[in-house]
C-alpha positions as CSV (number, residue, x, y, z in Angstrom):
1,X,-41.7,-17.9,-19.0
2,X,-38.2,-16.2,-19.1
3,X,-35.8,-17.0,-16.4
4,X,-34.1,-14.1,-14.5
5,X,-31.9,-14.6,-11.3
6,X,-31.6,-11.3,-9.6
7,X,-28.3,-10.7,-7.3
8,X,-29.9,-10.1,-3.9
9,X,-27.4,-8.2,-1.7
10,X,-30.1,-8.0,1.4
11,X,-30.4,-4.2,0.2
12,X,-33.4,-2.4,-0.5
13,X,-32.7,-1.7,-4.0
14,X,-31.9,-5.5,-5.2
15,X,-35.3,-6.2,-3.4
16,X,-37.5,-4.1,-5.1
17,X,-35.6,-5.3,-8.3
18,X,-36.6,-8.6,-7.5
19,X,-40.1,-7.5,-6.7
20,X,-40.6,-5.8,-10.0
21,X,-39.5,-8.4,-12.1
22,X,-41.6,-10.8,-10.6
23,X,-44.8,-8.4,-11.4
24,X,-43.7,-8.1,-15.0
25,X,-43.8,-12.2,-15.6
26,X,-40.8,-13.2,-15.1
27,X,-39.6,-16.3,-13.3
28,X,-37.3,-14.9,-11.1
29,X,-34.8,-16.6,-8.7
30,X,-32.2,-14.9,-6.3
31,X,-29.1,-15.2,-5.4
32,X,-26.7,-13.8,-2.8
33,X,-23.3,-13.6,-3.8
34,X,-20.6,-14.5,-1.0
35,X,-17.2,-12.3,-2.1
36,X,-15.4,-12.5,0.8
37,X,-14.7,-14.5,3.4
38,X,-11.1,-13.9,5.2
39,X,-12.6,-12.1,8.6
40,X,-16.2,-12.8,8.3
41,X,-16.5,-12.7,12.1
42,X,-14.5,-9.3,12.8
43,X,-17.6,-7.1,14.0
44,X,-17.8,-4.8,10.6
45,X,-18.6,-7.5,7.9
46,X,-22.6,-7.7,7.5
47,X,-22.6,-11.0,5.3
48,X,-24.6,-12.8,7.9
49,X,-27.3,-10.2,8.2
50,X,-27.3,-9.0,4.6
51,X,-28.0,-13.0,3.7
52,X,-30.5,-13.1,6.4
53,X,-32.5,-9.7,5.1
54,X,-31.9,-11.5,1.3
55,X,-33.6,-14.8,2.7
56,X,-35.9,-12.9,4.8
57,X,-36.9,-10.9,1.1
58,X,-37.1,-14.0,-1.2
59,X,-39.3,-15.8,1.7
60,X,-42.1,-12.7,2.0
61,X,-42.2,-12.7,-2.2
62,X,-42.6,-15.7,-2.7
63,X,-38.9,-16.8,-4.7
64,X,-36.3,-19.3,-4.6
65,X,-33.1,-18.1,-3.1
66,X,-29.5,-19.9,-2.8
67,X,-26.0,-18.3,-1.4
68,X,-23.5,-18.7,-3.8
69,X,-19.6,-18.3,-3.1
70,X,-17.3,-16.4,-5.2
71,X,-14.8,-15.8,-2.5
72,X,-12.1,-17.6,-5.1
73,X,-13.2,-15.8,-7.8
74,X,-13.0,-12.3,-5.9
75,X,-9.3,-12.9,-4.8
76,X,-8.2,-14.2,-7.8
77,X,-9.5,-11.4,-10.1
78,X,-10.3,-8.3,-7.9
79,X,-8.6,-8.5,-4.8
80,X,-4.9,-9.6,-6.2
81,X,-5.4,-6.5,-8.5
82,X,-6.2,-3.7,-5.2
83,X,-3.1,-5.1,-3.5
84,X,-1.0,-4.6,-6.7
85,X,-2.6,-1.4,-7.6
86,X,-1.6,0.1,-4.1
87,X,2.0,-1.5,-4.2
88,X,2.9,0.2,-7.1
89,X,1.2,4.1,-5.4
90,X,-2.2,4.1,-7.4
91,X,-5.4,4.8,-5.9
92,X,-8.1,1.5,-7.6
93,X,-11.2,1.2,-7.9
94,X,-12.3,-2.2,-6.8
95,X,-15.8,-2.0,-7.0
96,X,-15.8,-1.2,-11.0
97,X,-13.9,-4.1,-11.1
98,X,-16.1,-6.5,-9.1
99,X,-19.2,-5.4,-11.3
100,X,-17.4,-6.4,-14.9
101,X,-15.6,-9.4,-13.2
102,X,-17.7,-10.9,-10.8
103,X,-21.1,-9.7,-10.3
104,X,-21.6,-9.9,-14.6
105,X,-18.8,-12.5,-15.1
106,X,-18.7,-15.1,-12.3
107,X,-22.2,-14.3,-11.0
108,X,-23.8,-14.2,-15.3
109,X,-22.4,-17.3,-16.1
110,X,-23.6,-18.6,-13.1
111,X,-27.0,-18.1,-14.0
112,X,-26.9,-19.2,-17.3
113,X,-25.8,-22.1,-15.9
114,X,-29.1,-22.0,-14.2
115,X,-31.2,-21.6,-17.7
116,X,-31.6,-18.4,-17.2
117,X,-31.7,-15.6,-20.1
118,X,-30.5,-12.5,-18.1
119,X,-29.4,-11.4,-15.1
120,X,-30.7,-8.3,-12.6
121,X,-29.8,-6.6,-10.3
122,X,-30.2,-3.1,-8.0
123,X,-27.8,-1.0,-9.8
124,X,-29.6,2.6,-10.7
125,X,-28.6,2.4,-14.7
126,X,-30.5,1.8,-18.3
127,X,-29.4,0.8,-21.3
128,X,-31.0,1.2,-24.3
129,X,-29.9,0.3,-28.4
130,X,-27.8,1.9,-30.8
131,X,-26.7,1.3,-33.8
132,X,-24.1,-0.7,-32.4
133,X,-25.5,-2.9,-29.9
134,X,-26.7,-2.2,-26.7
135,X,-25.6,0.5,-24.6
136,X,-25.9,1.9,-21.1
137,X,-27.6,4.9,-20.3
138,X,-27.5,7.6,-17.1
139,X,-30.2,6.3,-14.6
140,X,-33.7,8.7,-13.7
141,X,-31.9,9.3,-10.2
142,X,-29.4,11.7,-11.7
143,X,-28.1,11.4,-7.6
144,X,-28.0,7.5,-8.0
145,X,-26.7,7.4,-11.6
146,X,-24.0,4.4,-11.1
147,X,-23.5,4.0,-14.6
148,X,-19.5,5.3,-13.5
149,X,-19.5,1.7,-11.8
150,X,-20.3,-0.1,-14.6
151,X,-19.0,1.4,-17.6
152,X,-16.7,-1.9,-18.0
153,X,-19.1,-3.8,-19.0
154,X,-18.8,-5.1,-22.4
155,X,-21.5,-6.0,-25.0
156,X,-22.2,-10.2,-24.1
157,X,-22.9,-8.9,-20.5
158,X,-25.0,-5.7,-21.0
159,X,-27.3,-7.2,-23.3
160,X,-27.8,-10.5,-20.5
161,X,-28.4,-8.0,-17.8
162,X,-31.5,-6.2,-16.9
163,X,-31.8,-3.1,-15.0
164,X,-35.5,-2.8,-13.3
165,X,-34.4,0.4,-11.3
166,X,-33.3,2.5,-14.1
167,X,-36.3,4.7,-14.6
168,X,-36.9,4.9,-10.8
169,X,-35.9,7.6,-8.1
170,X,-34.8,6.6,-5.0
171,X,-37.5,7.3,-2.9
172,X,-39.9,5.5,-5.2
173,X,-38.3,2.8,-4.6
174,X,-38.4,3.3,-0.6
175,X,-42.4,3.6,-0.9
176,X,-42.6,0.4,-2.7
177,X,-40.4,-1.4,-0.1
178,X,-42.4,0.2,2.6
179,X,-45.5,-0.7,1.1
180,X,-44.8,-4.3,0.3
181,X,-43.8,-4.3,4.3
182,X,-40.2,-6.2,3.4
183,X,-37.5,-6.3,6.1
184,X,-35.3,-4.0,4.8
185,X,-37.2,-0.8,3.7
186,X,-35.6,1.7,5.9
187,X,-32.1,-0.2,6.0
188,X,-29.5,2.3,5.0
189,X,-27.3,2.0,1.8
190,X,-24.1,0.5,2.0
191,X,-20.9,2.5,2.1
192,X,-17.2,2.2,1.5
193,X,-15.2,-0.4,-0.5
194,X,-17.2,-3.5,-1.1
195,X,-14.6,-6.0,0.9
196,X,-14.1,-3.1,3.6
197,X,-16.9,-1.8,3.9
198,X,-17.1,0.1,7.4
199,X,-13.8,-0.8,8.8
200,X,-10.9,1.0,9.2
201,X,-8.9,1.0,5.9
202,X,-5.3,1.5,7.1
203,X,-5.5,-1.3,9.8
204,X,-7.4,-3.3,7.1
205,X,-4.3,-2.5,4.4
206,X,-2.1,-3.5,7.4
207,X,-2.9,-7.4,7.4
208,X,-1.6,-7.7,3.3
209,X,1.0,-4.6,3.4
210,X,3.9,-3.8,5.5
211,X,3.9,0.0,6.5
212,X,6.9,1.9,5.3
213,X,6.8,5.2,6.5
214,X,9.0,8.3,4.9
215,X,8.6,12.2,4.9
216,X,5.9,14.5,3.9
217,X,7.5,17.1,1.3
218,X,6.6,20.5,-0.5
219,X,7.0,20.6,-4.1
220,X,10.6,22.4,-3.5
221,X,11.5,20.0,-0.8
222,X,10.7,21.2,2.5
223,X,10.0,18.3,5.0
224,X,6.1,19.1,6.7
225,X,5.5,16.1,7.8
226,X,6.2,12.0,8.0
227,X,3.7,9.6,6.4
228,X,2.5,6.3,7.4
229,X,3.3,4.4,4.0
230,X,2.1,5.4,0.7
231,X,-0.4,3.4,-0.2
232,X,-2.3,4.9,2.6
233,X,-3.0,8.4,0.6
234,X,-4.6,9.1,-1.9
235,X,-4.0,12.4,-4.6
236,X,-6.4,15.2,-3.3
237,X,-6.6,14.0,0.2
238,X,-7.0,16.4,3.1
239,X,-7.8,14.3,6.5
240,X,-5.3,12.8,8.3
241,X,-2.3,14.4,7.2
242,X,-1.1,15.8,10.6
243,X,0.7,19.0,9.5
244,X,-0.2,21.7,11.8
245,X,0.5,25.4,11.4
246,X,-0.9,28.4,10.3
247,X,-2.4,29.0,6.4
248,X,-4.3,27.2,4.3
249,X,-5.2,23.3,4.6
250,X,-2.7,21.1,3.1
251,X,-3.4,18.4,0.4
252,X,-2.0,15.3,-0.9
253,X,-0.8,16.1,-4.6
254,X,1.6,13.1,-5.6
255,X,3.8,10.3,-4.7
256,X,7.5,9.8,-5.6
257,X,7.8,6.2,-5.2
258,X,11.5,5.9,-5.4
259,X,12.3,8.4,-3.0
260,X,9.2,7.2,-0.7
261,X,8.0,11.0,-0.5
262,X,4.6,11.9,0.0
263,X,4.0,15.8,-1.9
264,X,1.8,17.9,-0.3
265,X,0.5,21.4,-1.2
266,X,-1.2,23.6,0.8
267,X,-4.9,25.0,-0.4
268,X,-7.6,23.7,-2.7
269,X,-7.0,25.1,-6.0
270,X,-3.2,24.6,-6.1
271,X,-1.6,24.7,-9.4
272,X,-0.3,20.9,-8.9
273,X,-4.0,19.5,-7.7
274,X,-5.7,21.0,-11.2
275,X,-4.7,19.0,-14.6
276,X,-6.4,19.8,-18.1
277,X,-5.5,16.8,-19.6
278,X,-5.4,13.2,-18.9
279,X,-4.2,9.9,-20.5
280,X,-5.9,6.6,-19.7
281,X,-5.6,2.7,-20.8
282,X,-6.6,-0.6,-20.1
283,X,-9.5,0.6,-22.0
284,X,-13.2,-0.8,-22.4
285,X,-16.3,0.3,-24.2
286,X,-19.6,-1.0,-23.9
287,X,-20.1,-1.6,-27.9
288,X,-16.6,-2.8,-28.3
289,X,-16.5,0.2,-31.0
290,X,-13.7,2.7,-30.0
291,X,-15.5,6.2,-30.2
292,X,-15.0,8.8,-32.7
293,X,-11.8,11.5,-31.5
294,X,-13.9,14.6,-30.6
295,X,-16.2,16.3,-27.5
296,X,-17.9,14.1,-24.8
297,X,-18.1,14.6,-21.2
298,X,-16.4,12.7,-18.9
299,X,-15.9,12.0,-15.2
300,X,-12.2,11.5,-13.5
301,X,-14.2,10.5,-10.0
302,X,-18.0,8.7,-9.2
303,X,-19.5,12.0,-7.4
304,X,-18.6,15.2,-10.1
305,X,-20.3,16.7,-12.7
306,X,-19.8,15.8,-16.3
307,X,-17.0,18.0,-17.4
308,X,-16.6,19.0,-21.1
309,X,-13.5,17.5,-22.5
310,X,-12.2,16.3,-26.5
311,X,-11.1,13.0,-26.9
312,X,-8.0,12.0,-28.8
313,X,-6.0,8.6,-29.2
314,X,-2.2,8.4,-28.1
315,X,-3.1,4.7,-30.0
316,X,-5.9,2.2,-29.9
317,X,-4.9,1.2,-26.5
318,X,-4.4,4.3,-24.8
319,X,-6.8,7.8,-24.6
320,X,-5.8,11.9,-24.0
321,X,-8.8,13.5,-22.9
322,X,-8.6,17.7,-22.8
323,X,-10.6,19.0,-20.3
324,X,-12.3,23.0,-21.4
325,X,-11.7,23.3,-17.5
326,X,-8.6,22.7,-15.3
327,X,-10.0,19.2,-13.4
328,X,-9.2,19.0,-9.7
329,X,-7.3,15.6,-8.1
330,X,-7.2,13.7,-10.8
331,X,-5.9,10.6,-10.0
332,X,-3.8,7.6,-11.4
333,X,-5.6,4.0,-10.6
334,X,-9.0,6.0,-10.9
335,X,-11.2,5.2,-13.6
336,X,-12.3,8.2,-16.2
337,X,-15.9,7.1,-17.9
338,X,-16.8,9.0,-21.4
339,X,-20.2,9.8,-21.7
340,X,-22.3,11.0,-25.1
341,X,-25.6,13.1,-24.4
342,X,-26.9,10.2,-21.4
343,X,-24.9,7.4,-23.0
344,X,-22.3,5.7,-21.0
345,X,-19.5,5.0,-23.5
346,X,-16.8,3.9,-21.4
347,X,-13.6,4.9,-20.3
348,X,-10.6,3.8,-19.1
349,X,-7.6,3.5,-15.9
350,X,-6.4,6.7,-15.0
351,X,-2.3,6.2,-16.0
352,X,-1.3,10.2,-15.9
């Protein structure tokens, strides 16, 4: 019987993973991965109960189920990169990172450790194979595609992981975990960054970063406004600013580090808050082929459509997508992700 351990978060989607692997024959064991541990106790971390829904889950289906810590592992790779990310003004993705570093890193090896020939878990995502390997493929759920999330992974990982919920809608899944009477059926999804999740961000980015505050400018230099540190906005933001006055809303539309100015516009479609063009690095495809230079789709943020765009190479380590339409916020830190048709090809850090 093949092996699968299935990363358990206490959700309802790892659950029903779990559930469905177990019907198709496998030999499935859970785990639930510890990632943090600084302020466990602070009233918005839900480790204990997410562990006790996990438990509660593995118990009513009949699985083994052990908490594993990769607290270390999450400073050492993830978390050192967020602080050093916002440090130097850009807006990262830590999530994208935890998938390819620790939840299919860490976590993978892990379970091969274990004997086991793959790894599962909730993510809403397929993959299917090309002619180079294995590659990941938009989810059912176009609403709960997270294929953005995962486009780091590279080929050694996709091909060890399963994806149970990829041809599933969400509400599918619901019935099944209301059906099968498991703890967590009508638990809401979680939100927010995976360390923070509902807490305050600035007084969380308070405890690792001192606040150095500075002035609000307009592109010509006009003082609006005084912000709270840099790190704190992000390119497109609205909320939060605290400029009053008359006229349209104003928005965040870049950083000058070395002046500590925060630039802000006033009204959505501002000339400074649309870019045709990008360049990205740090680069990672699934196939560990670079793709062809021509037209994809591509997406600067997780929730946007797929916007035509042609890809070109600056130089194998660095990408220029041209967008046919003026993109809005596009952000450095930010991940873009390349897709082909319903392929996930990969993509890259956002650098201008």
């Amino acid at each position: 019987m093949t092996k699968v351990v299935v990363g358990m978060s206490g959700g309802v989607d790892s659950s029903v993973a779990a559930y469905l692997l177990k019907q198709q024959g496998y030999e499935v064991i859970g785990i639930f991965m510890q990632n943090w541990e600084d302020d466990n106790n602070d009233g918005y971390c839900t480790i204990k109960e997410d562990s006790m829904d996990a438990i509660a889950v593995a118990d009513l289906l009949g699985i083994e189920i052990e908490i594993v810590n990769f607290a270390k592992e999450y400073k050492e790779r993830v978390f050192s990169y967020f602080l050093a990310e916002y440090q130097a003004g850009r807006t990262p993705n830590p999530d994208i990172l935890c998938n390819s570093e620790i939840k299919f890193k860490a976590f993978l090896e892990h379970a091969l450790n274990l004997g086991a020939e793959y790894v599962a878990t909730g993510h809403y995502v397929d993959k299917q194979v090309s002619q180079h390997g294995e590659v990941l493929v938009k989810a059912a759920d176009k609403n709960k595609d997270q294929s953005y999330f995962l486009y780091r992974l590279n080929q050694y990982q996709i091909s060890h992981s399963l994806f149970p919920l990829g041809g599933m809608c969400k509400p599918e899944v619901r019935k099944i975990a209301a059906e099968l009477n498991l703890p967590n059926a009508s638990k809401k999804d979680s939100t927010g960054i995976c360390f923070i999740g509902e807490r305050p961000f600035r007084a969380f980015l308070q405890q690792y970063m001192p606040i150095k505050s500075g002035k609000m400018v307009t592109p010509d230099g006009k003082i609006v406004g005084e912000h709270q540190g840099l790190m704190y906005y992000t390119i497109g933001q609205r909320k939060g600013l605290g400029i009053g006055g008359q006229g349209d809303p104003w928005f965040v539309a870049d950083k000058n580090l070395s002046a500590n100015e925060l630039i802000v516009v006033q009204g959505h479609q501002h000339p400074m808050l649309l870019k045709q063009t990008l360049r990205a690095s740090q680069l990672s495809f699934g196939q560990n082929v670079l793709p062809a230079a021509g037209y994809y789709t591509a997406k600067t943020r997780y929730r946007m459509q797929d916007a035509a765009c042609q890809l070109g190479y600056v130089n194998e380590d660095c990408i220029e997508l041209s967008f046919t339409e003026p993109q809005w916020a596009i952000t450095p830190g930010q991940s873009v992700v390349i897709y082909d048709g319903e392929l996930c090809l990969g993509g890259g850090i956002i650098v201008s």
